[in-house]
N, C-alpha and C positions, 0 to 999 in steps of 0.2 A: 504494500500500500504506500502510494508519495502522497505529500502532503504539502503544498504550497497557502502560506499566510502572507498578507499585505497589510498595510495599512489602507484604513477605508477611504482615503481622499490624500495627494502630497500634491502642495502647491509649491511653487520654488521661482524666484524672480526677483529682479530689484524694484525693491519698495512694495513688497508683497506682504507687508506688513497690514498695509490698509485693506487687506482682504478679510485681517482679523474679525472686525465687525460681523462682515457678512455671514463669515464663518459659523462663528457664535451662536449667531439667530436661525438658523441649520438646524442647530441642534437643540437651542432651547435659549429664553429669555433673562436666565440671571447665571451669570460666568463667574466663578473664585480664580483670580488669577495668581497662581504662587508665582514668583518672581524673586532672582537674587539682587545682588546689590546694585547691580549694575541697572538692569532692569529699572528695577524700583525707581531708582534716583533720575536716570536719562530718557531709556527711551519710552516707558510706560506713557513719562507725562505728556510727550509728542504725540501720545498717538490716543489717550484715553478721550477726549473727548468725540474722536471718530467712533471710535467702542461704543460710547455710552450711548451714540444715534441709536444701535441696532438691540443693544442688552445692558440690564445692571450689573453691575463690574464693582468686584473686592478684591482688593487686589490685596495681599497680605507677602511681607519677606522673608526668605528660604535663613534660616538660620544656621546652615552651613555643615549638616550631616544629615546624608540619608540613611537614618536611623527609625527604629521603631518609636523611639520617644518626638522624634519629628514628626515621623507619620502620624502618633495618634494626636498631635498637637492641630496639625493641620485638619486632620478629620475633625476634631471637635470645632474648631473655626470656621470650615468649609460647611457643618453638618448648620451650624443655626444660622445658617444664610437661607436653607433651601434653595440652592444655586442645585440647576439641569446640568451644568459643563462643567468640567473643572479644565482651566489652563497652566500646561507649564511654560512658565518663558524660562531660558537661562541655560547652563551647561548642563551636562551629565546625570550630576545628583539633585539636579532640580527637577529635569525629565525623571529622572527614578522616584521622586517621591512625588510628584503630580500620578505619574502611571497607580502607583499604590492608592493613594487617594480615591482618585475614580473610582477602581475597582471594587474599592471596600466599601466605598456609598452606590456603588451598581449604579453610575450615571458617566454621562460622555466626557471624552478627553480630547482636546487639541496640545499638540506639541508645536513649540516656537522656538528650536535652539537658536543661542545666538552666538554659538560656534560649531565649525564641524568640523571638531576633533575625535568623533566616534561615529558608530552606526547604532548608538542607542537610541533615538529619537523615533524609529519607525518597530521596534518591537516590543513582545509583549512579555517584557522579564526587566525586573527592575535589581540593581545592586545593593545588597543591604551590607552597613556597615555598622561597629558598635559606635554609639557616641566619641572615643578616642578617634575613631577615624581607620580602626582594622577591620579588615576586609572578613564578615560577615557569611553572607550567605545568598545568594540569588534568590530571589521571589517572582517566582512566574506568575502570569496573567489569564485569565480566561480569554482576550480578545486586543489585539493589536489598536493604537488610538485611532479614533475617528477621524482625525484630520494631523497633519502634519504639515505646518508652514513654514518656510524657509526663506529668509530676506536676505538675495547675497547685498544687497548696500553694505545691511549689520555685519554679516561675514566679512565683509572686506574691512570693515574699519575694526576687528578683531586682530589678537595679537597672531604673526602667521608661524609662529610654535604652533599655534591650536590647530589651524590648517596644514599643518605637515605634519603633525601627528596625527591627524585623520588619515593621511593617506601613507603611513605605515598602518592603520587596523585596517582599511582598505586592501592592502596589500596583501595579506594574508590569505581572501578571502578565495580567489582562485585557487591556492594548492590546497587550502581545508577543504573545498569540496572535491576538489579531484580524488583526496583521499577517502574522505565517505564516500564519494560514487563506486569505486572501485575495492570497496569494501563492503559495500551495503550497510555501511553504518546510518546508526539511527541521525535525523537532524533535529531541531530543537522542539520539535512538535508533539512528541510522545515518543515513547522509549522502545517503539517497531518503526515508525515510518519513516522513508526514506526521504528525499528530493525527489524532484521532478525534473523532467526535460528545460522544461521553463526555468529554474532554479540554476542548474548547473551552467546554463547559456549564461546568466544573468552575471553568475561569478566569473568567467571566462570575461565578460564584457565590462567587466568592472577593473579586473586587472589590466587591458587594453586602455581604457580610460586614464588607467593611473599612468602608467608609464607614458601616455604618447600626449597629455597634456598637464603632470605635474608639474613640472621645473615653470612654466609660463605661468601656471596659477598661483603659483609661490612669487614669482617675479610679479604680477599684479596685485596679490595682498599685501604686500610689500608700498607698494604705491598704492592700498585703498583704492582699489582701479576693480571696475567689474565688466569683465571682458569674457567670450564663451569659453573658453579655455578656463574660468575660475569658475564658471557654469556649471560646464562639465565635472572638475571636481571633486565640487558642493554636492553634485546630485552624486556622486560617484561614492565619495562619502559617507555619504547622508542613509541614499536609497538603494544603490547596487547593492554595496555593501552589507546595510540590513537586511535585507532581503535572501543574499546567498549566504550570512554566517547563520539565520533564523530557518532559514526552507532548506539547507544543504546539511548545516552541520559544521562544527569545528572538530580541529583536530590539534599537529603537534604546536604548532607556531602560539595558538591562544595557549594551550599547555604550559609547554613552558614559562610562557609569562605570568602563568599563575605559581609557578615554583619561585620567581623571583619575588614574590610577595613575601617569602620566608627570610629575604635581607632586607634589612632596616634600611642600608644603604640606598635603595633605588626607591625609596618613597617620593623622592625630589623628581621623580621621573615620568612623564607622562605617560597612559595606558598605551596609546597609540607606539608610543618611542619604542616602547618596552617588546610590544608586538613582531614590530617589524626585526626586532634583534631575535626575538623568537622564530621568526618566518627566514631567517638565514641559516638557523640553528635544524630548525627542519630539512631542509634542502640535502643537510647531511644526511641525516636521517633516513630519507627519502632518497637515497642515492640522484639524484635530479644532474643531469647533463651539466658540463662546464658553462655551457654557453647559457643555460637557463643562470648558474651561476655568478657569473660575470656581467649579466643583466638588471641582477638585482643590485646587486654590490652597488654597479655605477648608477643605478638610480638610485637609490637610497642618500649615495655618497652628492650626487644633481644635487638632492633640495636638502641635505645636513640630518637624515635618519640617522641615528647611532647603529654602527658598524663593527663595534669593537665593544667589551665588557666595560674597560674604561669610562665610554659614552654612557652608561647607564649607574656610572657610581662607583664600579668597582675594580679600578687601577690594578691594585694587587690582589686579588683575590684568592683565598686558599683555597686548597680541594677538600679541607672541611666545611666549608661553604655552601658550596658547589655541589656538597653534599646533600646537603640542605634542601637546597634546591632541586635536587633530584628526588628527595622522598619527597617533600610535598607533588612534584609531577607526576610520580607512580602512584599519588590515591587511584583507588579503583573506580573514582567518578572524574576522573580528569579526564578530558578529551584526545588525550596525548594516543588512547588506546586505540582511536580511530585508526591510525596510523596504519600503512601495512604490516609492517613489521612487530616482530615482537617488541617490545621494549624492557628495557629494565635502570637500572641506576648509572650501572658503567655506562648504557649507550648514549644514557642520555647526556650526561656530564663527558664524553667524548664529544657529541655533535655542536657541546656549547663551545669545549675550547674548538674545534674546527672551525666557527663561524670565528670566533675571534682571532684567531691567528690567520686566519685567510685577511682578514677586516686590515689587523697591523700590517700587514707582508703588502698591501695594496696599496696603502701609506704612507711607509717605506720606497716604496717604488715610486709614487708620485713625487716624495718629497726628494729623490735622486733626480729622477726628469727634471725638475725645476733646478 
């Protein structure tokens, strides 16, 4: 059985902000909008009184962890409005605790990130984390949000770390499905179903995407400049991306980036950064052609993805460590299992130092050239 999930509506465009309203009233006449700081402060108040034409609007501020103490703070704020919608605006863990919200009061959700640094915004599993800020537990969803809006204006006036850390989780997303296709592993929809034709196409065309318009969309976030090239992306990001890591299935490249959650050191590090050093790490793995090899490297190396353990925090790192980081990716609910191959601890902690010593040697080499 395959199994393909969407989100029920993505709009994406400059100044597709003011489609909020219309949005809104879609789905029903009083909106709680959570919103971070940034939000709150700048762009809400540009754009609420267009909002307020179409629905009554609460807009309340994300207090800085998606946590269960957040969620139920937000639910009892959200619950004596009697607000039809719940909105998130903001990054990641605002999307993650908007999605929770919704669900728990069983009423509609719009997403409004105003970065794309992940493919979180179009699926239906939100990240739980403890109040400190450790990585928790995942909480799935009954149903993917009702709308999904995307303003590259905002995107572009966004710092372009967060748009190139997108497009390392992006990056991924081609060899995680190849690997469940070619395995039958399950994807994120239940613990039998596969992907779909439509799913695996999607991942294929998202990795196309990254490579053959990143370094241009990096160079126009750069300049706050919204050009098709930062279009592309955005949706690349946003939507490809959610789509085939939610309807395909992950494997070793997210894995691993979950064993690095076991060093303190790479908490300065973005999801996306972390990925994409996990998605090099696989390719060993994955015994994957030079040329596939060589591919990745120099894009990565185009728009500044970390390429080496260094890049992610960890200069010297010992194989106690490294240790570390190999049992937490052998839990027997990692995604790492997808993989063709067996795995165990030595492969895994070989394929890390391979990515990275290939990462230095490439370095090395350039800084000779020069």
């Amino acid at each position: 059985m395959s199994t393909t999930i969407f989100p029920g509506r993505y709009i994406q465009g400059y100044g597709a902000i003011r489609r909020l309203g219309p949005e809104i009233a879609r789905l029903g006449k009083v909106a709680f909008i959570l919103c971070s700081n940034t939000v709150y402060g700048k762009i809400l108040p540009a754009s609420r009184e267009d909002i307020a034409e179409y629905a009554q609007v609460f807009p309340e501020r994300f207090q800085g962890e998606c946590c269960d103490d957040e969620i139920n703070r937000i639910i009892e704020l959200a619950g004596k409005t009697n607000c039809e919608v719940v909105v998130g605006m903001g990054g990641g863990k605002v999307i993650d605790t908007a999605k929770a919200v919704a669900n728990r009061l069983r009423i509609s959700l719009i997403i409004v990130p105003t970065i794309a640094s992940s493919d979180a915004p179009c699926s239906a599993v939100s990240v739980i984390y403890t109040p400190d800020g450790v990585y928790d537990r995942p909480m799935e969803h009954p149903r993917n949000p009702d709308a999904v809006l995307v303003d590259t204006k905002i995107i572009a006036e966004s710092p372009v770390r967060f748009l190139v850390a997108g497009m390392g989780d992006a990056l991924s997303t081609r060899f995680e499905a190849e690997s469940c296709q070619a395995k039958y592993a399950p994807n994120m929809t239940s613990s039998d179903d596969i992907g779909s034709m439509t799913a695996y196409s999607l991942a294929q065309l998202c990795y196309h995407v990254v490579m053959e318009y990143g370094l241009a969309a990096k160079r126009a976030c750069e300049t706050h400049s919204v050009i098709p090239a930062l279009e592309h992306i955005v949706e690349a990001n946003t939507l490809l991306s959610g789509l085939g890591f939610e309807s395909c299935g992950l494997a070793g490249a997210h894995g691993i980036q979950i064993g690095f959650t076991a060093l303190k050191e790479t908490e300065n590090y973005l999801h996306g950064e972390i990925v994409a050093f996990g998605t090099q790490a696989s390719l060993f793995l994955t015994d994957r052609k030079k040329e596939i090899i060589d591919e990745v490297y120099s894009f990565c190396e185009s728009v500044g993805l970390p390429t080496t353990l260094a890049e992610i925090g960890l200069p010297n790192v010992s194989d106690s460590a490294l240790a570390k980081v190999a049992e937490v990716t052998m839990d027997k609910d990692n995604p790492v299992h997808n993989e063709l191959i067996p795995v165990s601890q030595e492969v895994i902690i070989s394929a890390i130092k391979a990515a990275d010593h290939t990462g230095r040697l490439r370095k090395r080499e350039t800084a000779g050239q020069a």
